[in-house]
C-alpha positions in Angstrom: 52.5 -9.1 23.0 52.7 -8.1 26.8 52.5 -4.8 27.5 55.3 -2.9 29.4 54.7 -2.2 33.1 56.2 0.1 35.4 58.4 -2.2 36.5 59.7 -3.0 32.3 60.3 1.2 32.5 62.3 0.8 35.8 64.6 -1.7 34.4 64.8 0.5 31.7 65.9 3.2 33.7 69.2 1.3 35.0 70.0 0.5 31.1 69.7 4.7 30.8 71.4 5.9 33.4 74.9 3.2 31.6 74.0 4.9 28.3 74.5 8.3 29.5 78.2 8.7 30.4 78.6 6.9 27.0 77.1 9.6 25.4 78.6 12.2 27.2 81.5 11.3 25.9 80.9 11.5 22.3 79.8 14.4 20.2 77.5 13.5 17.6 75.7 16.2 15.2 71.9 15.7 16.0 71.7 14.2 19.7 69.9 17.3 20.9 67.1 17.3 18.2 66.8 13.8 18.5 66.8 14.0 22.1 63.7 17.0 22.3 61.6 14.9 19.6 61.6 12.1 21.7 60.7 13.8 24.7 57.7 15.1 22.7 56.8 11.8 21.5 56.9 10.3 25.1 55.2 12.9 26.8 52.4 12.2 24.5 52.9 8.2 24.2 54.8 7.0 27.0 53.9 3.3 26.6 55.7 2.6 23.5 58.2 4.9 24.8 59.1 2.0 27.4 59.0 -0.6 25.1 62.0 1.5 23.1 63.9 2.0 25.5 64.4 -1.8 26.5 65.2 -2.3 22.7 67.3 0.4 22.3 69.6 0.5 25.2 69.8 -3.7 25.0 71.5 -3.1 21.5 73.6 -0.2 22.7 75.0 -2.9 25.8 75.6 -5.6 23.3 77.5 -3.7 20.5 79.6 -1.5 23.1 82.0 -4.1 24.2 83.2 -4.7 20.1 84.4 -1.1 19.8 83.0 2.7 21.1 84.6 3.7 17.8 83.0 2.0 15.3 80.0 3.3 13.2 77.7 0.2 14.0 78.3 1.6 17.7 77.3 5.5 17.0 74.2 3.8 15.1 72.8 2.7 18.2 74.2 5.3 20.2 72.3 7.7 18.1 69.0 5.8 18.5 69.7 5.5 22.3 69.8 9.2 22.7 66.2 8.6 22.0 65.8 5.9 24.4 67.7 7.8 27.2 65.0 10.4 26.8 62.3 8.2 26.9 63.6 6.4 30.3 64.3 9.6 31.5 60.8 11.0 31.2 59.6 7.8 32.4 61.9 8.1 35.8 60.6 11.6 35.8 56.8 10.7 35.1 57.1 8.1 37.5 58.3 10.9 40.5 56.6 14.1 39.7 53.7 13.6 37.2 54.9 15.5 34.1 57.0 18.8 35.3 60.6 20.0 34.6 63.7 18.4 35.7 66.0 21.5 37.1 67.9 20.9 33.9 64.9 21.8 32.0 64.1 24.6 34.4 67.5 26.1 34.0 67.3 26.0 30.1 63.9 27.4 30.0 64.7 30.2 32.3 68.3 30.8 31.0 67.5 34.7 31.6 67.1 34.5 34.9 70.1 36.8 36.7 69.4 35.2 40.5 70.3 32.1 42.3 67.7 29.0 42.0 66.1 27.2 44.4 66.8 23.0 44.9 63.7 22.5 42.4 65.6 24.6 39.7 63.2 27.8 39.7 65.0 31.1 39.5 65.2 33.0 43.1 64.1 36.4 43.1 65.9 37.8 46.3 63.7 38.1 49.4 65.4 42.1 49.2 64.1 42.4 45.2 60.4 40.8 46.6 60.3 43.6 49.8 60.8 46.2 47.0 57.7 44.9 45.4 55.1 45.2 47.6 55.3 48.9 46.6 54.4 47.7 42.9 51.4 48.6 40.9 49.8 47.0 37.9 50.9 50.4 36.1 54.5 50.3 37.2 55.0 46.9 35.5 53.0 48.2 32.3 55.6 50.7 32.1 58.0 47.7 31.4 56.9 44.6 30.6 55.3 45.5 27.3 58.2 47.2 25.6 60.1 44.2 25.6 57.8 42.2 24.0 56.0 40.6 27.0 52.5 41.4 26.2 50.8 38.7 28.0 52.0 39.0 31.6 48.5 40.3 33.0 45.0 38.9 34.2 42.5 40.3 36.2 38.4 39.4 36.2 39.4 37.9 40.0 37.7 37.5 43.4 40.4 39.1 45.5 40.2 37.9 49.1 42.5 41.2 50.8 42.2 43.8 48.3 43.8 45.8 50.3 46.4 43.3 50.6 49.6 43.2 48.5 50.4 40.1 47.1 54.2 39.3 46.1 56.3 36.2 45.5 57.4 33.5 43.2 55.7 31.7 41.4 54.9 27.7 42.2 52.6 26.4 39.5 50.3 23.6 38.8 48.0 22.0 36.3 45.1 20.1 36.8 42.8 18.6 33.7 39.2 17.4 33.8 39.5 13.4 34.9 40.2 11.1 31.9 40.1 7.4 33.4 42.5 5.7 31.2 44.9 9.2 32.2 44.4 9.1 35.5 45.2 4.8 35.9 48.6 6.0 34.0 49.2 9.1 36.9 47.9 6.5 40.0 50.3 4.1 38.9 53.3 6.3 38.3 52.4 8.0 42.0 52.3 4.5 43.3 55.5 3.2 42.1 57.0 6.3 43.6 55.7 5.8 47.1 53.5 8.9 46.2 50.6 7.6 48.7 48.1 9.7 47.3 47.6 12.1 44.1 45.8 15.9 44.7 45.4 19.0 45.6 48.0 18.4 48.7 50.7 16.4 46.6 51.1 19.9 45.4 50.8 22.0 48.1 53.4 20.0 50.2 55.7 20.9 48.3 55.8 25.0 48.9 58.3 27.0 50.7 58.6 30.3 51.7 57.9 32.6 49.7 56.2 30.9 46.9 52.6 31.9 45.9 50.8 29.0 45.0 49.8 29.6 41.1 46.8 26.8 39.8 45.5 26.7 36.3 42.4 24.6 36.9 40.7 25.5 33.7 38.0 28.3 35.5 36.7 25.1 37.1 33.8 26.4 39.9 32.1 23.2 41.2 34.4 20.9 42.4 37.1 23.1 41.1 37.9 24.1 44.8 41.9 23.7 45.0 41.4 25.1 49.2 39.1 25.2 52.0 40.1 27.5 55.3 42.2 24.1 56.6 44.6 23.7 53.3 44.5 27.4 53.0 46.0 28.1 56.5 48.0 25.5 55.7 49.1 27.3 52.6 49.8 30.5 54.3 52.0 28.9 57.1 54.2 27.1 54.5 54.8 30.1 52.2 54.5 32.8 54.8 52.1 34.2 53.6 52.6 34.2 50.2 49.3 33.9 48.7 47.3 32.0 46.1 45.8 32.6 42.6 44.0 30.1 40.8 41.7 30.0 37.7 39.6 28.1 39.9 37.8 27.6 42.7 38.1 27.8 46.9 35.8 26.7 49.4 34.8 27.9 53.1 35.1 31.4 51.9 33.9 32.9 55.7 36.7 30.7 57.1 39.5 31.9 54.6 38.3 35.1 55.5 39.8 35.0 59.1 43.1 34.3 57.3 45.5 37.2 56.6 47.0 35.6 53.4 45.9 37.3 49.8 44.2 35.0 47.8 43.0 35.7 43.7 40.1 33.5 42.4 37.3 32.7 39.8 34.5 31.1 42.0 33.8 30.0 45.4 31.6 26.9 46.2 31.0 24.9 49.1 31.4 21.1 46.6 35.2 19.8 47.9 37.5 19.2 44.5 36.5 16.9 42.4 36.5 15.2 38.9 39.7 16.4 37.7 43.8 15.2 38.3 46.8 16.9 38.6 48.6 16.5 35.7 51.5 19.1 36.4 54.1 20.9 38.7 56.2 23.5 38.3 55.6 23.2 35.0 54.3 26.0 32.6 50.8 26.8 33.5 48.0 29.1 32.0 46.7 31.6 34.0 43.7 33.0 31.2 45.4 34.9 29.1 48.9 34.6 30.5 51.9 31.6 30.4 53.3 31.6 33.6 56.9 30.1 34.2 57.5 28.5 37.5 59.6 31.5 39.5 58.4 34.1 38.2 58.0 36.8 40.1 53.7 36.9 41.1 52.5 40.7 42.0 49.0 41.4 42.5 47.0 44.5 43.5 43.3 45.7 43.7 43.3 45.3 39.6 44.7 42.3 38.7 47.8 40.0 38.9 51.4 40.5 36.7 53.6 37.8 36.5 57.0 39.2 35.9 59.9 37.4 34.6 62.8 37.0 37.0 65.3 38.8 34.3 62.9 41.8 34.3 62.4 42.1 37.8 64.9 44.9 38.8 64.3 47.0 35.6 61.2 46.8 36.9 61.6 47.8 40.1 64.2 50.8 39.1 61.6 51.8 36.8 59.1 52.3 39.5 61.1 54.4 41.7 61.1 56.7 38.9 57.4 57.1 38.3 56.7 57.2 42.4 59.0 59.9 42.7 57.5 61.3 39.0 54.1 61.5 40.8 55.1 63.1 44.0 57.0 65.9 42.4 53.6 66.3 40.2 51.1 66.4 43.4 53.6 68.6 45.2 53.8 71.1 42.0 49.5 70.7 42.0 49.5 71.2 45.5 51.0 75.0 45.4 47.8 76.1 42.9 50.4 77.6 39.9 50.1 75.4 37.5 47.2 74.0 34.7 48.2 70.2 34.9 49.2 70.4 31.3 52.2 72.3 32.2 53.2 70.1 34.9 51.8 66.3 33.6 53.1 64.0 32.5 56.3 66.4 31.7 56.8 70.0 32.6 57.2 72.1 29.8 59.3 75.1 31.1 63.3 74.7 31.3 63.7 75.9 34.5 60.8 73.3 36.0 62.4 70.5 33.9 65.7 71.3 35.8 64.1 71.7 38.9 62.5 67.9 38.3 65.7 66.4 37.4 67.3 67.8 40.1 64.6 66.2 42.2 64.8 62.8 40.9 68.4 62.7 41.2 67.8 63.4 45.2 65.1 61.0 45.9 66.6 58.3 43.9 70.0 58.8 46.0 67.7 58.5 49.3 65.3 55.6 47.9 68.3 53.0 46.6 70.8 54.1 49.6 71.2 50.2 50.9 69.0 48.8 48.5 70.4 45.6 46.5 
């Protein structure tokens, strides 16, 4: 039996795209199950996947002129909910390796209070990201944990700018060690699409401003390098200085060096990258012990690096005020010599102090938020 090409899933594609107003017209109990098990299936085994869909929306053509009505019809409909998931991954596949269509982006990030960006990521407002630079890693603990995100944090990073704030949303991207038989798949699919060449750059064309360029490459060192100084200025010019963190590798550490951008990162080695393929944007990534979601919002300091989700990011934020004004009311109280610091930290215990606090917080607050968003 010949096997299906990329051209047999393009064809395909056309049959899809008929099949779709047809079944968004009708509402039949299971389409969305159906639907997420074959895009499961096809992520995994795409090849049959074509093959399906030619047979699937084929039958779905022949039988639709007889009757939309009649339960031979819904049959095949049924099944070629299945196959207009398959074609659609394969469309997908064929244009952006494996990621999430905005559809998928918007589902996944539901929470997300902010506009999105035209790839479907959540926008945290330029206003909400100035706030953060004032951020620590112990401002977002106060949060992040207590409503149930307990894995939002990694450190054990070479930090290029310690001294360096780093703040913006999230643009992820997965690489895997090379597997030919993989990788012939991927070069195809990038070649049908006019993709001229598959990499490190595919990615990093795509940033905008304000993105920090996120990079699970599996604590890869040699030939795990996802920059040099050139891609790295690069980098920094096309996100404005966003930044980069990868469980990876970079290269030509004196010459990123001369750059002002913040960069977070396992290794550096002079070897250029090497033996391994992209295999995903803006999809979910792993970042050691943390799933980060493309958009989120990326905040590193001298510690480590929290990646905050977009619906959290202002409770965050208000949260923060609190403790910085918290801590100067503390150091000014230390600072006049009265007080042991248990009668002062973390919470004064006389009446009169606690008034005197909350009268303070109520001022500061007033002064800090006057204009803010």
């Amino acid at each position: 039996m010949r096997q299906p090409s990329v051209a047999d899933s393009t064809s395909a594609v056309s049959r899809g795209e008929t099949l779709r107003s047809q079944l968004g017209a009708l509402d039949i109990p299971g389409i969305p199950g159906i639907l997420g098990i074959a895009a499961l299936r096809i992520a995994t085994r795409p090849p049959p996947g074509y093959a399906l869909a030619h047979t699937l929306t084929d039958a779905a053509g022949a039988v639709a002129p007889a009757g939309e009505e009649s339960p031979m019809f819904r049959s095949v409909v049924l099944a070629g909910g299945t196959a207009l998931a398959v074609v659609t991954l394969s469309s997908l596949t064929q244009a952006q390796l494996f990621t999430l269509t905005r559809e998928q982006l918007v589902a996944y990030t539901a929470q997300n209070p902010f506009e999105r960006l035209p790839d479907g990521r959540p926008k945290v407002p330029d206003a909400l990201i100035a706030r953060a630079r004032a951020l620590s890693s112990e401002d977002i603990l106060t949060v992040l944990p207590g409503k149930g995100f307990r894995n939002q944090y990694e450190d054990g990073f070479q930090i290029l700018r310690p001294g360096t704030k780093l703040v913006g949303r999230a643009f992820t991207v997965q690489f895997m060690p090379v597997r030919p038989d993989v990788e012939e798949v991927l070069n195809a699919n990038a070649k049908a699409a006019n993709i001229p060449r598959l990499g490190n750059q595919f990615a990093i064309d795509q940033l905008q401003p304000g993105d920090v360029l996120v990079v699970d490459l599996f604590g890869k060192k040699e030939g795990g390098t996802i920059v040099g100084d050139n891609l790295f200025y690069y980098v920094d010019k096309a996100t404005r200085g966003g930044g980069l963190v990868v469980d990876g590798a970079v290269r030509d550490l004196e010459g990123l060096s001369q750059i002002a951008m913040p960069a977070y990162f396992r290794h550096a080695h002079p070897t250029a990258i090497s033996n391994v393929m992209i295999s995903g944007v803006n999809i979910p990534v792993r970042i050691g012990g943390v799933t980060v979601m493309p958009g989120d919002l990326v905040v590193g300091d001298r510690e480590g690096v929290y990646f905050i989700p977009p619906a959290l990011v202002t409770e965050v934020l208000d949260k923060a005020d609190e403790t910085r004004i918290h801590d100067e009311w503390t150091k000014r109280k230390f600072d006049e010599g009265k007080y042991k610091s248990s009668e002062i930290y973390g919470s004064p215990r006389d009446p009169e102090l606690k008034k005197e606090y909350e009268a303070y917080l109520k001022q500061r607050l007033a002064e800090i938020r006057k204009g803010q968003p």
